[in-house]
N, C-alpha and C positions, 0 to 999 in steps of 0.2 A: 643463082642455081640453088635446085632444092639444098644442097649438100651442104651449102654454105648456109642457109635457113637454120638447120639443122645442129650445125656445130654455135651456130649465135644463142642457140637456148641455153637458159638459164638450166644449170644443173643440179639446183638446191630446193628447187619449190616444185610442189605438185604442178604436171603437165595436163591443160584440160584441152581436148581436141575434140571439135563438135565438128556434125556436118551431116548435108542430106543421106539418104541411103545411094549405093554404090560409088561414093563421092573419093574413095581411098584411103578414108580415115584410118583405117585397122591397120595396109599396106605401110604408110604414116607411120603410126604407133611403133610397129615391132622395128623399120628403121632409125624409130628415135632409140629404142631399148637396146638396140644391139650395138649402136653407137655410144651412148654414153650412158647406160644401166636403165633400171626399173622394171617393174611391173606393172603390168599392162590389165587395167580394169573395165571391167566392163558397165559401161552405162545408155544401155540399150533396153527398153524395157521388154521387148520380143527376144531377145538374147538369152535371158534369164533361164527358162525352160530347159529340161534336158532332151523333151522329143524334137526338137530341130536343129539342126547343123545346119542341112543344107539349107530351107526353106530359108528359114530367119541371117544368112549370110555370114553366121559366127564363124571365127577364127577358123582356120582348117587346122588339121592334127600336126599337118609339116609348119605352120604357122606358130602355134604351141609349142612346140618342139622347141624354135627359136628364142624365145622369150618366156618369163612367168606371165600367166595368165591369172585371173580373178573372176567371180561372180560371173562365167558363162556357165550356163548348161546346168547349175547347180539347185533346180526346185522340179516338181513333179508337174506333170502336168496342169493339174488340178490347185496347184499350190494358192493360197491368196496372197499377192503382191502389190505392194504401195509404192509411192513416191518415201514415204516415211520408211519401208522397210528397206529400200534401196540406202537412203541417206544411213543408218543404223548399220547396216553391213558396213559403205564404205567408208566411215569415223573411226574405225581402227588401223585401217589400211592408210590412212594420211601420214602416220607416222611411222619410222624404218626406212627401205626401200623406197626411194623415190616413185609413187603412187603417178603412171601415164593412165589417166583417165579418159576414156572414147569411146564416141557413141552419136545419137542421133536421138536421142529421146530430151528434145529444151528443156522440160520440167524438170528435171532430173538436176542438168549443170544451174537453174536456174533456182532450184531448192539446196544448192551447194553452195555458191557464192551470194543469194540472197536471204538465205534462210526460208524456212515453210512451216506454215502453221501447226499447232496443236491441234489438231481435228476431231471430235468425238470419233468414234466408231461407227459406223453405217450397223444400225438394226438390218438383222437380215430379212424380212418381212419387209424393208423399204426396198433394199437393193433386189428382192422379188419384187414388186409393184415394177421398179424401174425396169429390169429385163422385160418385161411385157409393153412398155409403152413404146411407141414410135417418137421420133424426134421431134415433129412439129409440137407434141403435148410435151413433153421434156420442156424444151425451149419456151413453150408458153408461161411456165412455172417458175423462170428464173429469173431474180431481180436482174435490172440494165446496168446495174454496176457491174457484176457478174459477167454477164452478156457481153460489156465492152471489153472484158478480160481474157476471156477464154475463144477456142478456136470452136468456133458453132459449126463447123462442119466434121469435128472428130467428136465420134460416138461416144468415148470413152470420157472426153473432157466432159461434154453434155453432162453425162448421165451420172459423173460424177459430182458435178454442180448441180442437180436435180437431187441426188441423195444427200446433202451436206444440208439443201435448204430446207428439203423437208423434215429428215434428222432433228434439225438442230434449231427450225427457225430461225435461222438466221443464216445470208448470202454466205457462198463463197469469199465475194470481195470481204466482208467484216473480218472474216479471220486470218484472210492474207494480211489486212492490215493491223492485225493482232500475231504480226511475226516475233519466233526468236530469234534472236545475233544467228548470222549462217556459219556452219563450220569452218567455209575458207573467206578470208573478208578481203578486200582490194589491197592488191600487193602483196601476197601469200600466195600467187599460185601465177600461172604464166597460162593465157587462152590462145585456142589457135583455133580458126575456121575455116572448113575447106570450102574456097569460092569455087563454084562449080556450077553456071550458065547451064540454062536450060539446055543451049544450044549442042553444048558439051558433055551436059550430063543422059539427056534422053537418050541419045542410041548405044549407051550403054545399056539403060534401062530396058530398054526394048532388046538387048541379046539377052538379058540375063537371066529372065525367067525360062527361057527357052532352055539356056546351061542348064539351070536348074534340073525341072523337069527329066534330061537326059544323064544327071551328075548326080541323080539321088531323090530328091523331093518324093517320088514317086510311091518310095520306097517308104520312108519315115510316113506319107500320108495311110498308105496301106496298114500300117504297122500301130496308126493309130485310130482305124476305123472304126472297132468298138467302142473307143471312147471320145468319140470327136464329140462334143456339145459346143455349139457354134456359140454360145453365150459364154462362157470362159474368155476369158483374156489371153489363155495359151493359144487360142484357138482361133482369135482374130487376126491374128498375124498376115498378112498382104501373103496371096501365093496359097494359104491354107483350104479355100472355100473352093478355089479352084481347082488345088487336086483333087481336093475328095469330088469334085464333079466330076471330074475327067475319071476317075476310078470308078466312078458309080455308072459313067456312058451316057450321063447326061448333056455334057460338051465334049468337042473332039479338040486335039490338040494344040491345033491355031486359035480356036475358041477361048481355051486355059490359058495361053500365052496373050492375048488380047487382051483378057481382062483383066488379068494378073500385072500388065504392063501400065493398063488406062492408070490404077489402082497407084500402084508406085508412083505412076508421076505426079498423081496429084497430092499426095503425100509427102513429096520430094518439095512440091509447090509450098505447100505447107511449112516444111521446116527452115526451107531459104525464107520465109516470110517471120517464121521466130526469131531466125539465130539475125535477121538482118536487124530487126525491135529489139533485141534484148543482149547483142552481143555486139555492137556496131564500134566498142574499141577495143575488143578484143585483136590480133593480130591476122590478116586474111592470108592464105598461102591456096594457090592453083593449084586444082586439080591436075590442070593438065602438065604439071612438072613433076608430077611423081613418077613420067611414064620411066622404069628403068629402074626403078626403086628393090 
């Protein structure tokens, strides 16, 4: 039983709970906090942002209410955010309060318990070259060590191993393998992963944008029409491209929820594909036992 799950945790080490989007993680979370303490951090990179609530699936307010909450909603739109400015936030939060860490973003829990490179800084004059290129010239650019590392289907990772190599002359892979010690090292911290089967996870997927949409989305998109720049990182968020279409009357309803869902799942594909590579002894608990939570 989840409950018994629950009460086996270790109560002295930071708690890391990964897992794909709509998987229960958060639901998770604030029942670990209400049961035996903590504060509940956020390691979502679409999280981060203060214009999405609804969109990006953050905590709801009756949620908050429940538990201390960390790093949602606390940057501007516009803000610039790293893997590095994530891990620098939560280095302070490790200690006090026992620190529940959750989210969905691998690179994150994977720059915590493995450490992450010292990275020069992206010239901004490259990271404009890279906004303008499409992905097959990105990819052509990046050394195969690189290549066998990174997820060549997320935009983000590309284009970020595109600016590191041209930056710096040198691959991404050189500098991962020029890590520092990681903040949490093995047996410092307790992992948990929500196993959650296509089978099980899709039709939630497939209601949920639909929620959305009808629970708010609607609203935050409108609200941030003037400033939507689809090249922001605020702005790629799964759900984002698709309201402002639907607001703008370019797709109708079914249309927004279609692609918005295609989008998630493969996303979702994506993360059960990291967390399975990079987290395989970490502790797995089902999704579907949280029903009741």
């Amino acid at each position: 039983m989840i409950r018994d799950e629950i009460a086996s945790l270790p109560s002295d080490l930071p708690l890391l709970i990964a897992g794909p989007t709509a998987s229960g993680k958060s639901a998770l979370a604030v029942a670990i906090a209400e049961t035996s303490g903590g504060v509940i951090v956020n390691a979502d990179a679409s999280q981060v942002y203060d214009c999405w609530r609804v969109i990006t699936a953050r905590p709801s307010p009756e949620e908050e209410s429940r538990a201390a909450h960390k790093l949602y909603g606390h940057l501007p739109y516009d803000a610039s955010y790293s893997t590095g400015h994530w891990l620098r936030e939560v280095e302070p939060l490790l200690s006090g309060q026992r620190p529940i860490i959750v989210g969905g973003t691998g690179l994150y829990f994977s720059a915590l318990t493995q450490g992450l490179a010292d990275i020069p800084a992206t010239p901004p004059d490259v990271r404009t070259r890279a906004d303008g290129m499409d992905m097959t010239a990105l990819l052509r650019d990046i050394d195969s060590d690189t290549l066998a590392r990174i997820d060549v289907d997320n935009r983000a990772r590309v284009q970020r191993a595109w600016e590191v190599q041209t930056a710096t002359n040198r691959g991404l892979s050189y500098w991962q393998d020029n890590t520092a010690p990681p903040l949490l090292k093995s047996g410092e911290y307790a992992g948990i992963v929500m196993d959650s089967p296509k089978e099980w996870l899709s039709p939630r997927i497939a209601r949920r944008f639909d929620h959305m949409l009808r629970g708010g989305a609607l609203e935050e998109a409108r609200a941030m029409q003037a400033r939507y720049d689809p090249a922001l990182p605020s702005c790629r968020a799964i759900g984002v491209a698709e309201s402002m279409a639907l607001l703008k009357g370019d797709i109708d309803h079914d249309t927004a929820v279609e692609r918005a869902t295609v989008a998630t799942r493969q996303y979702a594909k994506r993360q059960r594909t990291w967390f399975r590579s990079k987290m395989a002894d970490w502790r797995w608990i089902a999704s579907a036992e949280l029903t009741g939570l």
